[in-house]
N, C-alpha and C positions, 0 to 999 in steps of 0.2 A: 409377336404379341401385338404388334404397332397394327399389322395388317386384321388380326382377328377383330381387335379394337374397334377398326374401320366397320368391322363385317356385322360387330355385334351392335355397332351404334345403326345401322342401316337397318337391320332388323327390328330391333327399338321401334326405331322410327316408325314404320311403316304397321307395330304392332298398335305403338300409341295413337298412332293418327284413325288408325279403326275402332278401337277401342277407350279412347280416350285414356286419363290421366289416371283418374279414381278409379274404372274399371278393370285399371290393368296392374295385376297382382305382382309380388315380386317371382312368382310361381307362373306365370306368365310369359312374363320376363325370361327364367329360367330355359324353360320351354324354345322360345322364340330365339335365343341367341347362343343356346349349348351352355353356358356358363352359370356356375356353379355359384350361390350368394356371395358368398366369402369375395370371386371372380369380378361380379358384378362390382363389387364394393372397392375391390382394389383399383378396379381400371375407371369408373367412374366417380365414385363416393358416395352416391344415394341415387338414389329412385328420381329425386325432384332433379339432383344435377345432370340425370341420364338425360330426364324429358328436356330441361333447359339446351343440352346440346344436339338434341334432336330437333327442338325448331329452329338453332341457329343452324345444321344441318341442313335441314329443309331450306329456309329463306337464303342461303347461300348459293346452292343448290338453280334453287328458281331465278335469283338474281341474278347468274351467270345466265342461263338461257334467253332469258329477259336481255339482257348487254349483247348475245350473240346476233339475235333476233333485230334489234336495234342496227347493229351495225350494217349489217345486210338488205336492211329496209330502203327503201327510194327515202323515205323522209321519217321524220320524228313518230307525225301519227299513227304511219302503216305501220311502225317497229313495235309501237305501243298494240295496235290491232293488231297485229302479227301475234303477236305475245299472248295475248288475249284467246285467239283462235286458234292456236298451233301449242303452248306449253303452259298455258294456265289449267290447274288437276281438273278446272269443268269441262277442257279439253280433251284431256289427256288419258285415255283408254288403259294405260299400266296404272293409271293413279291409283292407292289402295281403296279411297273415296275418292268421286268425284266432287271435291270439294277443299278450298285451302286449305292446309291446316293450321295455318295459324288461324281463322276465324273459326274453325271446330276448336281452337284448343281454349279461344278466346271465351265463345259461347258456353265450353264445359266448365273454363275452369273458375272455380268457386274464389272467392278472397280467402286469403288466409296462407299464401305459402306466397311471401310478399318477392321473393328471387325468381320465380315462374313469375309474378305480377309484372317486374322489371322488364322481365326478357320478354314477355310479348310486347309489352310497350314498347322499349325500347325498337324489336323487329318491326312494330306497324310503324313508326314513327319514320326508320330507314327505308321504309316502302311507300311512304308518303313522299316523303322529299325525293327518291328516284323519280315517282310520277311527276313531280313537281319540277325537277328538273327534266325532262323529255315535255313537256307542256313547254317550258320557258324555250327549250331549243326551238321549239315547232313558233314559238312567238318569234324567236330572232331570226327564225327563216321566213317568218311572212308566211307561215301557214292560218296561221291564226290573229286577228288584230292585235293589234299594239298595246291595247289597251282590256287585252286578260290578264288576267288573274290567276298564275300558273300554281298558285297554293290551291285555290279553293276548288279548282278542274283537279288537281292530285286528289282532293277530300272529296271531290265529286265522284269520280270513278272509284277510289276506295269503297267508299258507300254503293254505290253498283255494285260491283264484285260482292262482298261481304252480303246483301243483299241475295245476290244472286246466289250466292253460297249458301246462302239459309233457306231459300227456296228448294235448290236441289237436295238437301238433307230430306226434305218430306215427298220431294215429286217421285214418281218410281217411273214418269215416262221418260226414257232417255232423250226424244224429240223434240219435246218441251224444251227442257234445259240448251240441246242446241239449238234450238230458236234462238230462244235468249240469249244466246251466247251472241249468235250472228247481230242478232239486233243491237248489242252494245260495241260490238263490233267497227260494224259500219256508224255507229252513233260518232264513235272517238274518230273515224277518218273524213267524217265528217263535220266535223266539231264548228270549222270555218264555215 
């Protein structure tokens, strides 16, 4: 059960992330993961708590890559551009969109299901402060002056990305977007 669990929250996943929240039926669902309502209900509880473990899925998922990528980098900022250009979905060729999905899920989802509202807040908030701290590293390494502001460089590249995310949802040139990708790239290695 533990393992199908795994198998159907993955599917989920990668159903929601294409189709968002409101588009995606529990018929859908059904569909995407072999399991039967009744299935659904037993192993998640609802539709909304499905989606909620699906972006913490996802941002789990990404934050580990993000932390591998780090560790391997010569310094704070390549780990951060590493990340960016190597396992961010505007990178990433398997992604089901090339495009976060917590900012798709952010842009679709409506007010009003205030446990989805929590969890994406919550999730951007823990992906702010990770930038924030890889900024503050790169300051105590002397990458960057002494006198940044390793909050407002995390809100800054936030806003990039997300940004950038909302761009690729409309462009259909694939080229385009890796520009841009390169360009904020080398923007964060070069921050200093």
């Amino acid at each position: 059960m533990s393992h199908d669990k795994d198998v159907a929250l993955d599917q989920a996943l990668d159903l929601f992330w294409k189709q968002g929240y409101a588009s995606t039926s529990l018929k859908d669902l059904e569909r995407a993961t072999g399991m039967h309502p009744g299935s659904l209900y037993a192993a998640f509880g609802s539709k909304a708590k499905l989606y909620c473990l699906s972006l913490e899925r996802y941002a789990t998922r990404l934050s580990a890559l993000r932390a591998e990528l780090q560790v391997q980098a010569a310094s704070p900022l390549d780990g951060l551009a590493d990340f960016i250009a190597k396992a961010h979905p505007l990178s990433d060729a398997d992604a089901p969109l090339p495009v976060c999905y917590l900012v798709k899920a952010t842009l679709e989802t409506s007010k009003g299901n205030q446990a989805i509202e929590d969890k994406l807040s919550d999730l951007l908030t823990q992906n702010d402060a990770t930038f924030a701290a890889v900024f503050q590293q790169a300051i105590d390494a002397g990458d960057l002056p002494a006198n940044s502001d390793a909050k407002k460089l995390a809100r800054q590249l936030s806003a990039d990305l997300a940004g950038l995310c909302f761009y690729a949802l409309r462009e259909t040139d694939a080229a385009v977007i890796k520009e841009m990708v390169t360009d904020l790239t080398d923007q964060v290695r070069r921050r200093h």
